[in-house]
Every structure is written in C-alpha cells, then in structure tokens.
C-alpha positions in Angstrom: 40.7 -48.5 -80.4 42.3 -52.1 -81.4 46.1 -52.4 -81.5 45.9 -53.0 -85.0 44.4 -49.8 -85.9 47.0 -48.0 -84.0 50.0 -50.5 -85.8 48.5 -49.0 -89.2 48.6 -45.3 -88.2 52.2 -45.7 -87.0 53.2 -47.4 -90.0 52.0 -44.8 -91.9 53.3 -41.8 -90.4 56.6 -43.2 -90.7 56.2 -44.4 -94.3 54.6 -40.6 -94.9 57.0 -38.6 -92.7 60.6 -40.1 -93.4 63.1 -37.6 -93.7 60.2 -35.1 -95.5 59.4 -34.4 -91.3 62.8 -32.7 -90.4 63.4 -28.9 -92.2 66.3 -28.1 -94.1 67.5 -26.0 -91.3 67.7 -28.8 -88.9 69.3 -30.7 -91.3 71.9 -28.3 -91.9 72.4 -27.7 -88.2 73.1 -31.7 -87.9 75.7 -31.8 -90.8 77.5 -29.1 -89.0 77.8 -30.3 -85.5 79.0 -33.7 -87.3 81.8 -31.8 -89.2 82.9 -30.3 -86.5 87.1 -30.8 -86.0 90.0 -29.1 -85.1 90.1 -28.8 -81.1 86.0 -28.4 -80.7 85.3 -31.9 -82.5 88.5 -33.8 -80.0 87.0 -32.2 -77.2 83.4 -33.4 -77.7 84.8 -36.9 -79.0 86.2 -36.8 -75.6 84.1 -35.1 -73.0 80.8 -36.3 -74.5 81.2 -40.2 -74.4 82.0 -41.4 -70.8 83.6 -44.3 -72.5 86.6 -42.3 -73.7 87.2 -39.5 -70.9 85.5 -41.9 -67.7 83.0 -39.8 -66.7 79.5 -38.3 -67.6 78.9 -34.8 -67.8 75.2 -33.9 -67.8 73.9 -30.6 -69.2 73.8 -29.3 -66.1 77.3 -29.9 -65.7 78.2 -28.3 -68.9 76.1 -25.7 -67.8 78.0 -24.4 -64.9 80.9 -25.2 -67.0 80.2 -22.8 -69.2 79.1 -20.4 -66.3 82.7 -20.8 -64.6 84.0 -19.6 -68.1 81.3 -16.7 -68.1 79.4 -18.4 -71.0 75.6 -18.9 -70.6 74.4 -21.2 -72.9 71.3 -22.4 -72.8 70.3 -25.9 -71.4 70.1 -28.3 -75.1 71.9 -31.3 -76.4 75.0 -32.1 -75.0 77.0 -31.4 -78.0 75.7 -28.2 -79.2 76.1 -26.9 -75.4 79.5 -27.7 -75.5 80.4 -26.5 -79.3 78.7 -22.8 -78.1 81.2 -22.7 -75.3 84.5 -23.9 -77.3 83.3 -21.3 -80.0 84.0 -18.6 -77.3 87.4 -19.3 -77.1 89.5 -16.6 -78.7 92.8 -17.2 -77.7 95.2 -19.6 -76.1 94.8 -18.4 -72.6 91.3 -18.8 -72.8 91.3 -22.4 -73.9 93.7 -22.9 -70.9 91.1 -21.7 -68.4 87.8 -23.6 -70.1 90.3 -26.5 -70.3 91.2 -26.1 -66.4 87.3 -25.8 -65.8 86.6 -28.8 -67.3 89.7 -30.4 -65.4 87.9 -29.5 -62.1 84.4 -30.5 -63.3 86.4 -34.2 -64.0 88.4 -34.0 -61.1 85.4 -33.9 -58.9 83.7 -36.2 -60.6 87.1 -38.4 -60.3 86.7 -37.3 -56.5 83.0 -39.4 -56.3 84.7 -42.4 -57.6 87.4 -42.3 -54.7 84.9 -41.5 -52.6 82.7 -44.8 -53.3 85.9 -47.2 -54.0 86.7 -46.6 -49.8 83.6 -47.0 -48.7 83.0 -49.9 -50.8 86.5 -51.6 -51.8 85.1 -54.3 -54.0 84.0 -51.3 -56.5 87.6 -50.7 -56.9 87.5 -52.7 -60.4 84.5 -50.8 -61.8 86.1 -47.5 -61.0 89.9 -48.3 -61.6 89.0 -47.8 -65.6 87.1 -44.7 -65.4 89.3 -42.8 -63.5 92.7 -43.7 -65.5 89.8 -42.4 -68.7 89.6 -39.5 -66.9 93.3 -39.1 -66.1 94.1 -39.6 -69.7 91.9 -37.3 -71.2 92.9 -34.6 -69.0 96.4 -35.0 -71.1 94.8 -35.1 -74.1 93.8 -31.6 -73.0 97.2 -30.6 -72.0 98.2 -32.1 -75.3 95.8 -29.5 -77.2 96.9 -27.3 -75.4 100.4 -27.6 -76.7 99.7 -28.3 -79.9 97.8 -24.5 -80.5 99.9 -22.3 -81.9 99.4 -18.5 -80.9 98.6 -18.0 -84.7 95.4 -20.3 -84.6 92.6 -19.1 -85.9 90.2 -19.3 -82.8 87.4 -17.4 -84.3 
C-alpha cells in the first residue's frame, strides 16, 4: 500500500461520512449537554476546565465523587458523568453535600500543590494561580449555594 492510496481513502471517508456518520440520537444527546444551565451548566463550566477552577478532575475522580454522594455513574465523558450526578440532586441540602464532596476532592488536590511548592520552592509560581482557581471556585460554590431558593425546581 502507497501513502497516496491511503490519502485517497481518507479523503473520501470524510467527504462520504460528514455529519451523515453521527445518528440523530447522538446528535440530540450533544445539543443537550450544550444547553445545559442553571446550577448543572456553572458547575461543569467550572469543574471541567482546569483553567477556571485550577485543578483537573479525571473520571476517576468524578467517579468516586459521585460514589461519596452514593451516585454510581458509569465511567464516560467528563461532562455527561458530572451532569448524571448534579441531576441527582433533589434539594438544597443535597447540593450542599455534593458541593462539600467536590470541595474535598479540590482540596486535596489543592493539598498536592502544597505538597510540591515545599519540596520544590521555585514551583511556587506555577502553583500560586491554580490554587487561588481553586479557592475561588470553591466560592462560587458557596455562591450557588446561596443563590438556590428552597422553591427550586431540582428535578
């Protein structure tokens, strides 16, 4: 097989296959986790890019979150993980205790990075950032929290 024979193949799958390769379910499964807001859709704009909350949770993470919160959800994408466990909430005190689960899971995470900066001081600058991320979306959870009124909707 020549390189150019395998160029042309490729070419033409993705000319053939497009968006005619993905089913409508999927497709409807996507618009939905994109649309997602209220409480759910801030949490995952949070807690799923390290950028904005300083640290990365793998699905393994979010796993045993949602363990802690007796919620087994199966091992997936990131975001869909984390939307089935939000979805379980059904009332304020319950988003309190997922919301202090994933405070610990930060916090120990936080813990690593305080870890590394005193056995290696000149890491203080990489980690400085990360952990005031983390401190600060640990209020915007307490913020959420606050913001829920008793008369929410959670279901």
């Amino acid at each position: 097989m020549n390189m150019d024979s395998i160029r042309k193949e490729f070419e033409d799958f993705r000319n053939n296959c497009g968006s005619a390769c993905s089913t409508e379910e999927e497709e409807a499964l996507e618009e939905e986790l994109e649309d997602e807001d209220g409480f759910i859709g801030t949490v995952q704009k949070y807690l799923l890019a390290p950028n904005r909350c300083g640290v990365y949770l793998s699905r393994l993470d979010i796993k045993a979150i949602g363990l802690a919160f007796n919620e087994n959800v199966q091992v997936r994408e990131r975001k869909r993980m984390l939307r089935d466990i939000l979805k379980a909430v059904t009332s304020k005190e319950k988003l309190e205790e997922i919301f202090s689960v994933i405070k610990e899971a930060v916090d120990t995470k936080v813990a690593s990075y305080n870890s590394l900066v005193q056995e290696f001081p000149t890491s203080q600058e990489l980690f400085e950032d990360k952990i005031k991320k983390a401190e600060n979306f640990k209020k915007v959870l307490d913020t959420i929290v606050q913001e829920i009124d008793e008369e929410v909707d959670f279901i």
